[in-house]
N, C-alpha and C positions, 0 to 999 in steps of 0.2 A: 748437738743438734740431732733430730731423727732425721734417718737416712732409709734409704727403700731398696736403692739399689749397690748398696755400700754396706760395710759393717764396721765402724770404726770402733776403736779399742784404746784407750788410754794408760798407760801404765810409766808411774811418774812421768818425765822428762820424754819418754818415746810414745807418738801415735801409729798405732797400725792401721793401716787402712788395706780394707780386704774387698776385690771385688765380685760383687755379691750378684753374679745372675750365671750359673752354675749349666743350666738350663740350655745357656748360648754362645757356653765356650767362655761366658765374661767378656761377651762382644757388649759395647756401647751402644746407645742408643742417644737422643738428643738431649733427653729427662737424665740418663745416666751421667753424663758428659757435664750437664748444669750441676744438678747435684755436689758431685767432686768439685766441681769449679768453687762451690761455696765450705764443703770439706777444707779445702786446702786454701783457703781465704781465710776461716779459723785458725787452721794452723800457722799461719802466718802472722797474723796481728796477735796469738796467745804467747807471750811472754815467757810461761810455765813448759811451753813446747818446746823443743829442740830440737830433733830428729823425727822425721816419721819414716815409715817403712810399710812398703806397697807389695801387695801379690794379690791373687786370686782365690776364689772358693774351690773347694777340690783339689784332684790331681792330675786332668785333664789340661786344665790350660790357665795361664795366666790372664792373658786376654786376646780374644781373637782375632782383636780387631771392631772396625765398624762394624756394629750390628746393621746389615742392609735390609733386611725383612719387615722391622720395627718400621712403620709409616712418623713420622713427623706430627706433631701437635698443629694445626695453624698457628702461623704468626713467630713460630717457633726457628730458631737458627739452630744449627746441628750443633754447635761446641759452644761456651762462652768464649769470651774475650784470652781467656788463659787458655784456651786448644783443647785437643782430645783431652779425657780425664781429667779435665782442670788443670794439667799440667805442659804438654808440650810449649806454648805460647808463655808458660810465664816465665817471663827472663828475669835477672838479676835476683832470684829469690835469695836471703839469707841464709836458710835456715838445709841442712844438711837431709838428700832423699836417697833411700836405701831401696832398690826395686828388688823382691826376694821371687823371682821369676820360680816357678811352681810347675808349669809344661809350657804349652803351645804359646809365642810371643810373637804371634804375626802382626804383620800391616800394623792399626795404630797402637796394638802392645808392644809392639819392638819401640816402635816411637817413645810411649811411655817408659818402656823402659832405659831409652840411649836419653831423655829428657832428667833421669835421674842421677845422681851424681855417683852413686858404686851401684853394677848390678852383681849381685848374687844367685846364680844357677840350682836349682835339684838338676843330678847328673840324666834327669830325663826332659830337662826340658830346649825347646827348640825354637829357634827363632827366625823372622823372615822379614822383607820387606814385598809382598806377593804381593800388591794390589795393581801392577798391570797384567797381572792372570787375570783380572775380572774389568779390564780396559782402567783402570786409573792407575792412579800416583802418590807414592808418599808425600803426602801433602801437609803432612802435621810435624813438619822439621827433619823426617827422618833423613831425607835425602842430604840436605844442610851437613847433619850430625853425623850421617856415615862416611861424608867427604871427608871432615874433621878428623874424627878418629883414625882414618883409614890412607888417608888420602886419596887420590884420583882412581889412580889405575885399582886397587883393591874394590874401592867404592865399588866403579863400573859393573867387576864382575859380578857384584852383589845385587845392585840395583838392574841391571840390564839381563841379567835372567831370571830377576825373583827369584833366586835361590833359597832354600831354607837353609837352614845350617845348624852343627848341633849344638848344645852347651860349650861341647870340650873343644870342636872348632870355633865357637865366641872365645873363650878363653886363650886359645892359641893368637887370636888377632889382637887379646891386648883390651877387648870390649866387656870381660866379662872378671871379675875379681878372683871368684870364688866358684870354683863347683862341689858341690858336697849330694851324698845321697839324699833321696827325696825327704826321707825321714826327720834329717838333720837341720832343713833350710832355713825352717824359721829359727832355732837355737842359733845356727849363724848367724841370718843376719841382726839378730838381736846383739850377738856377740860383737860385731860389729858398730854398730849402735853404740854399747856400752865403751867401745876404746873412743870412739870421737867424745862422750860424755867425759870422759876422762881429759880433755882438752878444755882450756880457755874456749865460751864462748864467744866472746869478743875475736878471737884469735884466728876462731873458725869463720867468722862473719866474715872478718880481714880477707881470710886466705881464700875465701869465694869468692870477693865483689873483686881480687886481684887476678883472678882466675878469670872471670867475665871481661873485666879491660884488657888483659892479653890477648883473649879470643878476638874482642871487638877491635883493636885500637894496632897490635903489634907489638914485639917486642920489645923495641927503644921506646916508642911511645907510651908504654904501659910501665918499663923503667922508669922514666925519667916524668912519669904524672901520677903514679901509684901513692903518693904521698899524700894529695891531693883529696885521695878515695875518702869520702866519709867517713868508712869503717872502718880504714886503717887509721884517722887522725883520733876516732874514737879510740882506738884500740890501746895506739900509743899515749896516751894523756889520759888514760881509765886506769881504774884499779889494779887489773891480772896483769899489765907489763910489770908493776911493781909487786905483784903479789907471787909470780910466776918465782922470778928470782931469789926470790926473799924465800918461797919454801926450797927449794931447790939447796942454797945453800944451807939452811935447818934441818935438812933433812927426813921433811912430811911431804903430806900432800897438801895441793895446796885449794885452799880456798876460795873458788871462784867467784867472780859478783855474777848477782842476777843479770840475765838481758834486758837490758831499756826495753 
């Protein structure tokens, strides 16, 4: 699809998607926010995709957040249905997101990026949840997600002083995977990329929509109904349970089937 305020990149089985307004920090706007929303609606229903992997233009900043300057279209709602970047809001997605954070990851980039499933730091970049520096709120999951990850008491300190914080403290809390020099970020998280490709897609479907029912449901609940899950009933009565084993004892690699 052409994109305006994006620059997306295909290469096999991984999409890159780079956000494209350099200008504003790679702050959002309402037009930026729909855009991705339909980027990542691509990515979803393409079969051939598997992984995409998110960052910014430059070496300034990932994304700044809401662009507040940008006036609104009439008629126009600030985010689709899926949230900031087309992403915070979309829950249960299959398919595995890599946020390769580049510098500044304030307000809805921190969102965007705690929305992704591994984040990936350059050892210059920084992140925050500031937007009641400017009277608001994380409003796009962040607050949700930093309870999650963090629990309570950590949360607080974070959200209740809009703190920024840097790579190597994300990293220390557990929030950030990988910090590598700036140079290196996108070789990483490509490299990363590449070890999940190396997995049963089926396997990886499984082990996210089991990942979603734990968050949503609980523990025992999520034990004792995980069987239930679509993707794991697909997973176990599809090809790669029987194809996984079968290389393993062969001693190859193995095979995997395409995603439905």
């Amino acid at each position: 699809m052409q994109t305006e305020f994006s620059k997306v990149e295909i290469d096999g089985h991984i999409m890159t998607v780079t956000l494209n307004r350099p200008d504003f920090r790679n702050a959002l706007h309402a037009e930026a926010n729909h855009e991705l929303g339909r980027v990542f609606d691509d990515f979803e229903s393409d079969p051939a995709l598997r992984i995409a992997i998110v960052t910014g233009e430059g070496d300034k900043a990932f994304c700044a957040g809401a662009d507040l300057r940008t006036p609104m279209a009439q008629g126009q709602t600030p985010v689709p249905e899926t949230g900031f970047a087309g992403l915070v809001w979309r829950f249960n997605r299959r398919k595995p997101i890599i946020a390769a954070v580049n510098g500044q990851a304030m307000g809805g980039g921190f969102e965007t990026a705690l929305a992704s499933d591994i984040i990936i730091a350059a050892d210059s970049a920084t992140f925050g949840l500031t937007e009641p520096r400017v009277g608001l709120a994380a409003l796009g999951g962040g607050i949700q997600r930093i309870v999650q990850e963090l629990g309570p008491k950590r949360a607080h300190a974070l959200l209740l002083t809009a703190k920024k914080i840097s790579a190597q403290e994300a990293a220390a809390m557990g929030l950030v995977a990988e910090v590598v020099p700036a140079a290196e970020l996108m070789a990483a998280a490509r490299r990363w990329a590449w070890d999940i490709l190396e997995c049963s897609p089926a396997s990886i479907a499984a082990t996210k929509a089991v990942i979603e029912n734990y968050i949503n449901e609980g523990l025992e609940a999520s034990n004792r109904g995980m069987f239930a899950i679509p993707e794991v009933r697909s997973l176990l009565s599809g090809p790669d349970a029987r194809e996984g084993p079968r290389a393993f004892a062969e001693k190859r690699k193995p095979n995997w089937a395409d995603p439905a």
